[in-house]
N, CA and C atoms as a LAMMPS dump frame, in Angstrom:
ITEM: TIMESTEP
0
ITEM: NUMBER OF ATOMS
342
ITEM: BOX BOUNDS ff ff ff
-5.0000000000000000e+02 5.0000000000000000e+02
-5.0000000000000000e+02 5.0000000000000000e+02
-5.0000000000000000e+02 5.0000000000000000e+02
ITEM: ATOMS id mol type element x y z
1 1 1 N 16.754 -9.301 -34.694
2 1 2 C 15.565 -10.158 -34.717
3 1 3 C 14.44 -9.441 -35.455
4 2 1 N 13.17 -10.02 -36.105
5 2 2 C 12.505 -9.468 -37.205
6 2 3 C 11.539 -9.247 -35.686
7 3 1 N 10.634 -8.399 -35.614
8 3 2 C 10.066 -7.536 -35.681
9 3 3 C 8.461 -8.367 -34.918
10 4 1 N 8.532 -9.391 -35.824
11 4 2 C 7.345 -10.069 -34.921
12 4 3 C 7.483 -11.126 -34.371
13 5 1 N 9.07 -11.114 -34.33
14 5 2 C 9.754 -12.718 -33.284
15 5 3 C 9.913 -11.748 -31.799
16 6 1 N 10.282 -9.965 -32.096
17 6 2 C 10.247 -9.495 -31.051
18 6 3 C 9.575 -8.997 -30.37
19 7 1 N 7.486 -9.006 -30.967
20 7 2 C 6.941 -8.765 -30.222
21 7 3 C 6.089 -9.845 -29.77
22 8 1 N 6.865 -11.217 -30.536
23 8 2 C 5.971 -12.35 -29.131
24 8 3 C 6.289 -12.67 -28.504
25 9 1 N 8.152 -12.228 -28.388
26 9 2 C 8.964 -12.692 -27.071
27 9 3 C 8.345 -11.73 -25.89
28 10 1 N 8.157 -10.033 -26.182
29 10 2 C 8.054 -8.796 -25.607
30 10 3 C 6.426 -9.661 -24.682
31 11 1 N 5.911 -10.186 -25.83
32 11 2 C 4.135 -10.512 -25.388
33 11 3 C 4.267 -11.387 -24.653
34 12 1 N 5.475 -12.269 -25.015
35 12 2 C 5.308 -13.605 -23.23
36 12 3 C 5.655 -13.021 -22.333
37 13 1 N 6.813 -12.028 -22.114
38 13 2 C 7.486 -11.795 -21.031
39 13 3 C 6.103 -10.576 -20.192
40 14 1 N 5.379 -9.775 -21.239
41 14 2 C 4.165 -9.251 -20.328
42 14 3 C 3.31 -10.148 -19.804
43 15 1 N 2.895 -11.114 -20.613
44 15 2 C 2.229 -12.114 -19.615
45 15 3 C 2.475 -13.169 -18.496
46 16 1 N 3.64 -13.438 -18.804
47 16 2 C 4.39 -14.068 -17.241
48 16 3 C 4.26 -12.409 -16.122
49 17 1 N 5.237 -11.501 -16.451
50 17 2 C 5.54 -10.456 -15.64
51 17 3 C 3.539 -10.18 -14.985
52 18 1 N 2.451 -10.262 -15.872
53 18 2 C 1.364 -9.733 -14.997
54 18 3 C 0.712 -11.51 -14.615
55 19 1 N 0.868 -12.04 -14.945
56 19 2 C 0.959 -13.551 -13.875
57 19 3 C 1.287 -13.767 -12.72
58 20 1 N 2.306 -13.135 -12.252
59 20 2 C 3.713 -12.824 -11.385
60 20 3 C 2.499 -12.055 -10.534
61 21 1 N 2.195 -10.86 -11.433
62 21 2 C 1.855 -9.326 -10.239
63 21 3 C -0.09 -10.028 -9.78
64 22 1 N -0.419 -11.314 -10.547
65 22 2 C -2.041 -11.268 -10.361
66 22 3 C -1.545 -12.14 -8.886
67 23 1 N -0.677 -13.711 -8.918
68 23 2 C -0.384 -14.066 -8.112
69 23 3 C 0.174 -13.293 -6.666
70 24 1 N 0.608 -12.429 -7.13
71 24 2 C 0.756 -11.32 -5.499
72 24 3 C -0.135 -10.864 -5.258
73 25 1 N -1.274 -10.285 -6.149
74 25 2 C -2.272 -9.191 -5.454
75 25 3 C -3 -10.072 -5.045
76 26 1 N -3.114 -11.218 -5.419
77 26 2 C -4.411 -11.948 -4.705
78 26 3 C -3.319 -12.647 -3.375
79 27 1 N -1.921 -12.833 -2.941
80 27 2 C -1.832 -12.89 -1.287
81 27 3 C -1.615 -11.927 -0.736
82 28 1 N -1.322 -10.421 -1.67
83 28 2 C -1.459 -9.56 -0.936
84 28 3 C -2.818 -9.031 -0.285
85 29 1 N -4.006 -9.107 -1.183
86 29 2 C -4.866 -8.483 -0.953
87 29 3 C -5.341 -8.688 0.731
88 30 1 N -5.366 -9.562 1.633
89 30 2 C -5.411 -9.408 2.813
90 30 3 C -4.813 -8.52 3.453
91 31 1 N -3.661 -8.317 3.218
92 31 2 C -3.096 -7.451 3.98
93 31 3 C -2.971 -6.089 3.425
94 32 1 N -3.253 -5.254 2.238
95 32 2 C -3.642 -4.113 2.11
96 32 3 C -5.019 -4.359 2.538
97 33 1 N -5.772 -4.804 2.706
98 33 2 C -7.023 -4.6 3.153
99 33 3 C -7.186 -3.991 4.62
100 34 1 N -5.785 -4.766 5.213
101 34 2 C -5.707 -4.53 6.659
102 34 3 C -5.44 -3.57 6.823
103 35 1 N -4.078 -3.083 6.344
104 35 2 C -3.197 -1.872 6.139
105 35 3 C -4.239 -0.551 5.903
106 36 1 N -5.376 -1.141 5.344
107 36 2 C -6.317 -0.072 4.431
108 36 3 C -6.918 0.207 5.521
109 37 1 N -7.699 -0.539 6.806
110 37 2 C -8.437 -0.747 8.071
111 37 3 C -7.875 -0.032 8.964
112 38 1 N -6.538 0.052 9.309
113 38 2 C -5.873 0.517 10.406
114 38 3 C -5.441 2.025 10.222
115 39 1 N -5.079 2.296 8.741
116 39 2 C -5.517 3.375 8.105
117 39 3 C -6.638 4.427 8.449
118 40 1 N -7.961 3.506 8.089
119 40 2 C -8.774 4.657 8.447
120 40 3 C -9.392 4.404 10.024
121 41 1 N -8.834 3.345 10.601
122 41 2 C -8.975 3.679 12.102
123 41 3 C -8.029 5.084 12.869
124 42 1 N -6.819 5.067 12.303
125 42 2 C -5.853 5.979 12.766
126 42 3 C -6.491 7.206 12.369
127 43 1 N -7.037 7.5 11.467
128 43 2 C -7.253 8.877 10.867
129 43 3 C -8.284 9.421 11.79
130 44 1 N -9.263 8.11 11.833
131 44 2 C -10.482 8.298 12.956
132 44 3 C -10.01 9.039 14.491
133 45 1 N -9.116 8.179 14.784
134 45 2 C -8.585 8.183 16.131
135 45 3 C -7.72 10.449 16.148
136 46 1 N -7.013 10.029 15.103
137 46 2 C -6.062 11.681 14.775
138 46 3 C -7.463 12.343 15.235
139 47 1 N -8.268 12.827 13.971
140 47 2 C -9.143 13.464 13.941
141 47 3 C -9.706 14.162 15.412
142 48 1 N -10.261 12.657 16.331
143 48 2 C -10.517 12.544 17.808
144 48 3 C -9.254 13.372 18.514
145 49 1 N -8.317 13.423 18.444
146 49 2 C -6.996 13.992 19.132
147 49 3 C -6.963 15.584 19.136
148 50 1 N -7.303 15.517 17.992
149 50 2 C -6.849 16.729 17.461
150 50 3 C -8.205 17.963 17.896
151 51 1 N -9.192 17.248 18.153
152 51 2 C -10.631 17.874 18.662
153 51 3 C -10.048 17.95 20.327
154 52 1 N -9.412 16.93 20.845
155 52 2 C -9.186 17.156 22.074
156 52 3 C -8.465 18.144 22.194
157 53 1 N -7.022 18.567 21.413
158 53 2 C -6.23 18.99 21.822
159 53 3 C -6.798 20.807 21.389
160 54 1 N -7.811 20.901 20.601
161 54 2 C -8.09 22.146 20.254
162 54 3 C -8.853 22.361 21.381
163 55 1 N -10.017 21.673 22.414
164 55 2 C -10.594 21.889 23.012
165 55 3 C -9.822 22.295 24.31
166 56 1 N -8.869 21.648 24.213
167 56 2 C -7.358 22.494 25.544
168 56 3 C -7.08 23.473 25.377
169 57 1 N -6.817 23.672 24.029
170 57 2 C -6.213 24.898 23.865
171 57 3 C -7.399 26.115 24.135
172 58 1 N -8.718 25.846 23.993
173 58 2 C -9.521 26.696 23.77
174 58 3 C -9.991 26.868 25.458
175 59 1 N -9.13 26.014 26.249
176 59 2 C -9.143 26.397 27.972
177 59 3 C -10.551 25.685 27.877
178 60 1 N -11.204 24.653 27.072
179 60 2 C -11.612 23.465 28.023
180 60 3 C -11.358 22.191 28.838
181 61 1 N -11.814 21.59 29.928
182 61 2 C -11.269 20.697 30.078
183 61 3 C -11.547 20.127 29.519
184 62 1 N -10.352 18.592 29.218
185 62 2 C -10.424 17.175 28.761
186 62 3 C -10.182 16.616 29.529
187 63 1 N -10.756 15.305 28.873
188 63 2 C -10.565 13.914 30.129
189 63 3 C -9.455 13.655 29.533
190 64 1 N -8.549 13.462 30.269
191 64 2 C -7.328 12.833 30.389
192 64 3 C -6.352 11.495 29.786
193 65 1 N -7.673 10.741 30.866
194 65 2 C -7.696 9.871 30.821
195 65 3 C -8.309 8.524 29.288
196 66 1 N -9.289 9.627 28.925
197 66 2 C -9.719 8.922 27.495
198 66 3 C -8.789 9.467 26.66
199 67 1 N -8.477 10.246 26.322
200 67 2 C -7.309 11.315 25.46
201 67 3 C -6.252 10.278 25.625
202 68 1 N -5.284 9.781 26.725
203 68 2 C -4.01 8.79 26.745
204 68 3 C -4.723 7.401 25.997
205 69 1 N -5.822 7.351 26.297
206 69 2 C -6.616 5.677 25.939
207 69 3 C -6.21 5.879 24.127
208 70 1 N -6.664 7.04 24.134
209 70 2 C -6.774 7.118 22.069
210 70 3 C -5.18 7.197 21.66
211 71 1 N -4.545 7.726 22.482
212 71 2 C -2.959 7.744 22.089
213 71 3 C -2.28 6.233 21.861
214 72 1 N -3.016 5.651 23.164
215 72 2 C -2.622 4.286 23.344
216 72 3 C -3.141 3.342 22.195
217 73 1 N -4.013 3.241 21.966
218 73 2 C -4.862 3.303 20.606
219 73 3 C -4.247 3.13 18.966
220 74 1 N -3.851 4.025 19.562
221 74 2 C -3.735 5.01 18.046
222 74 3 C -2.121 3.866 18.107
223 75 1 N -1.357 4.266 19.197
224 75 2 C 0.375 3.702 18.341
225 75 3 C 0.271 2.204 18.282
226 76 1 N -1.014 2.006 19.294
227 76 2 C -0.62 -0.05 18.838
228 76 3 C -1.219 -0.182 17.468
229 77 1 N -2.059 0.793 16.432
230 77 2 C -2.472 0.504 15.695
231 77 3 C -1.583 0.641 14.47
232 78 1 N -0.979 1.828 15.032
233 78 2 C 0.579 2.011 14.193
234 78 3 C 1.587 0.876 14.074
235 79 1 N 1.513 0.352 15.53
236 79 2 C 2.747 -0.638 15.112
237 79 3 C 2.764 -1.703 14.421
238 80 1 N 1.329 -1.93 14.303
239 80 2 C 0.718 -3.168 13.599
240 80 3 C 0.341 -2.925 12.251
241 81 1 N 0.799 -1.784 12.179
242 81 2 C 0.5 -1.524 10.738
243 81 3 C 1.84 -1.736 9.982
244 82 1 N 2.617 -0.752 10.857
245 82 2 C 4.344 -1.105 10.446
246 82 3 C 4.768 -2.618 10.358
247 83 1 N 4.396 -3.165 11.655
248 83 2 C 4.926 -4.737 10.988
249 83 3 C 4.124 -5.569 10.27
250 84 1 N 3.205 -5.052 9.832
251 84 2 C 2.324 -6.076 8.238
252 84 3 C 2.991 -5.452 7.317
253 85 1 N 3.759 -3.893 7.236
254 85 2 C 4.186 -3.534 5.885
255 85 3 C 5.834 -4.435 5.839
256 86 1 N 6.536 -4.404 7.278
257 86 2 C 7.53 -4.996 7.674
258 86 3 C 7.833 -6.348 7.164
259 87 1 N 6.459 -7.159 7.302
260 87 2 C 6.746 -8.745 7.227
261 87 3 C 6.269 -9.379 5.844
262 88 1 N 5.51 -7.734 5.201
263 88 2 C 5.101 -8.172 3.832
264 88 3 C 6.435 -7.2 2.693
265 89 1 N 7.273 -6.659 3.25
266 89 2 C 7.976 -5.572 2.397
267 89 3 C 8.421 -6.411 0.943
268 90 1 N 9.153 -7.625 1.834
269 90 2 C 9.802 -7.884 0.006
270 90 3 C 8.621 -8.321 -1.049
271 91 1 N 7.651 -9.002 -0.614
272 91 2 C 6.821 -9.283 -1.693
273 91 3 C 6.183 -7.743 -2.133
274 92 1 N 5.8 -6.805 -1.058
275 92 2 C 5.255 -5.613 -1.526
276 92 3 C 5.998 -4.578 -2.743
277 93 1 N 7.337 -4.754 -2.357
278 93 2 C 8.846 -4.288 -3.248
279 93 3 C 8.519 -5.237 -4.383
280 94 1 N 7.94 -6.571 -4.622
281 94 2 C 8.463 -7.373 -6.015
282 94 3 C 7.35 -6.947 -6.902
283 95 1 N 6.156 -6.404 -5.967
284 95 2 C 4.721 -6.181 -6.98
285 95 3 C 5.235 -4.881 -7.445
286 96 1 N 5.327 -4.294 -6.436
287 96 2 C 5.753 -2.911 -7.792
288 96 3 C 6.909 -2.671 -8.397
289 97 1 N 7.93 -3.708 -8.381
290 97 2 C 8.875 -3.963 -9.565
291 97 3 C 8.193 -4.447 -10.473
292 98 1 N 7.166 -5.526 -9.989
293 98 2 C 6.795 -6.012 -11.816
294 98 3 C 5.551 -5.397 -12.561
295 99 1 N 5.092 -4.1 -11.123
296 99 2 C 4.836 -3.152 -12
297 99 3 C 5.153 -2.068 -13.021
298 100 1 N 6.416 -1.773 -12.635
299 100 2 C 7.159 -1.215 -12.905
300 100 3 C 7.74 -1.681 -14.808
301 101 1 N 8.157 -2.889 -14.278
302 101 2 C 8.19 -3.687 -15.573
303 101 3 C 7.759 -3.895 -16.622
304 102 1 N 6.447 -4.174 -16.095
305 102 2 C 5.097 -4.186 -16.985
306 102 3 C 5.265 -3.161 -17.685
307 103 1 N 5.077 -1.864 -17.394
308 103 2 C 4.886 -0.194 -17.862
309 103 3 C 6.281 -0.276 -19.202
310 104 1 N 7.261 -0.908 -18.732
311 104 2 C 8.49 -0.714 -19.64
312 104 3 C 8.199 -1.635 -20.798
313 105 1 N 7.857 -2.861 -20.444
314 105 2 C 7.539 -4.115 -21.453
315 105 3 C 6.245 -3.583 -22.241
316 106 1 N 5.744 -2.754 -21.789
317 106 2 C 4.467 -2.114 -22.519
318 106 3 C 4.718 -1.33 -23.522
319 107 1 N 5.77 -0.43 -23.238
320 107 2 C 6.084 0.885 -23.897
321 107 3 C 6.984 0.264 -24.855
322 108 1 N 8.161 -0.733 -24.914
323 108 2 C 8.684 -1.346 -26.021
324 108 3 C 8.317 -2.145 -26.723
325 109 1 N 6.464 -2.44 -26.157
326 109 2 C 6.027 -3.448 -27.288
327 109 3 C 5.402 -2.541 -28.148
328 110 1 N 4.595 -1.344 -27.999
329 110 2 C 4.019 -0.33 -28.417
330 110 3 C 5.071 0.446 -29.455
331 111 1 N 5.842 0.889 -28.843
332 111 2 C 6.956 1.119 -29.704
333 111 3 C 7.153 0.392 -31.054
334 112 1 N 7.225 -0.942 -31.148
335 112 2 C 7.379 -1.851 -32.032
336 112 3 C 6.715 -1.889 -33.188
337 113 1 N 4.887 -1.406 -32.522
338 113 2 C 3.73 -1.519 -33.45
339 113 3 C 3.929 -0.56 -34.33
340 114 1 N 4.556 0.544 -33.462
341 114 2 C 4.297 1.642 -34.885
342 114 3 C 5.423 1.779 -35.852
């Protein structure tokens, strides 16, 4: 095929393929947003743990009782994080295939130019 039949086939197939990836990020974007939330709640929460657990070690007391609360905390925030990545995986798997794509359909249209 000549050369500029193959880079307007190369040029549709990038613009369907980032059509594809705009239509996911905009139903994904709720849920990395979430994913992004629970994120830096957990880190919040670690951080808190990890002050407790140095303050044990350093032979102060801790409350106990708030220390299990943040544990408790902390894994329901985990699990809810796992099943938004869980119930979003295959669409999350198709965006970065057709990212993936993109990068290749890029590099053989580039290729072409020179």
């Amino acid at each position: 095929a000549s050369a500029p039949a193959e880079l307007s086939a190369l040029k549709a197939r990038i613009d369907s393929t980032r059509s594809q990836m705009a239509v996911l990020k905009t139903q994904l974007q709720p849920v990395t947003e979430e994913i992004t939330s629970l994120n830096a709640q957990m880190e919040t929460l670690e951080a808190e743990l990890k002050s407790f657990d140095e303050q044990q070690k350093s032979g102060n007391q801790i409350d106990i009782d708030r220390y299990n609360a943040k544990v408790r905390t902390h894994n329901a925030l985990l699990a809810k994080q796992r099943a938004l990545i869980a119930a979003n995986s295959s669409d999350l798997k198709t965006y970065n295939d057709l990212v993936e794509q993109d990068s290749v359909l890029v590099k053989q249209y580039n290729a072409l130019l020179k």
